[in-house]
C-alpha positions, 0 to 999 in steps of 0.5 A: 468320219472320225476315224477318216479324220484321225487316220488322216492325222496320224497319216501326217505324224500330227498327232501330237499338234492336232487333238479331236474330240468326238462329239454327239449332237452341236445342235446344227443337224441340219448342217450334220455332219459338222466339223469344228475347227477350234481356236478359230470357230470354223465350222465345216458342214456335210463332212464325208471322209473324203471332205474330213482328210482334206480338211486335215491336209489342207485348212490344218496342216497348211492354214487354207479354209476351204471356203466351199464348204464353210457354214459358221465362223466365230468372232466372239459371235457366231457369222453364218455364211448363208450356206448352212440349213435354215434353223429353228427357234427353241419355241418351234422346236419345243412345239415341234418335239411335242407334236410328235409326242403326241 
């Protein structure tokens, strides 16, 4: 996924305009795998490769977000769009965790 996205980047001659940083988990692996588009907060979910070069082209290089596949954006809070997977609390996690420790 990151070398599609990277590659897609140096493709355009963007590098010196668009920065990526690889990340592990963003607590969201329901929505996995996920895209961050910062400054703005917008987070893409179900990232294939494909989805990550026309990201590239499309939301970073021409300013268009590509709405279909938007699961989060930020405005000093977090506005889910209803298109990501159902989360869970840190109580059910922690429960969820210990169960399976068991």
């Amino acid at each position: 996924m990151t070398l599609a996205i990277r590659d897609e980047i140096a493709a355009w001659g963007a590098d010196d305009s668009i920065h990526t940083t690889r990340t592990r988990c963003n607590g969201r692996c329901e929505d996995a795998c996920v895209v961050t588009v910062y400054p703005q907060g917008i987070w893409y979910k179900s990232i294939t490769p494909d989805l990550g070069r026309r990201i590239v082209r499309e939301h970073l290089l021409q300013g268009h977000v590509l709405e279909e596949h938007l699961v989060y954006t930020y405005d000093k809070v977090f506005v889910a769009t209803g298109l990501g997977a159902a989360g869970t609390t840190r109580e059910e996690a922690a429960r969820k965790k210990q169960d399976n420790a068991v």
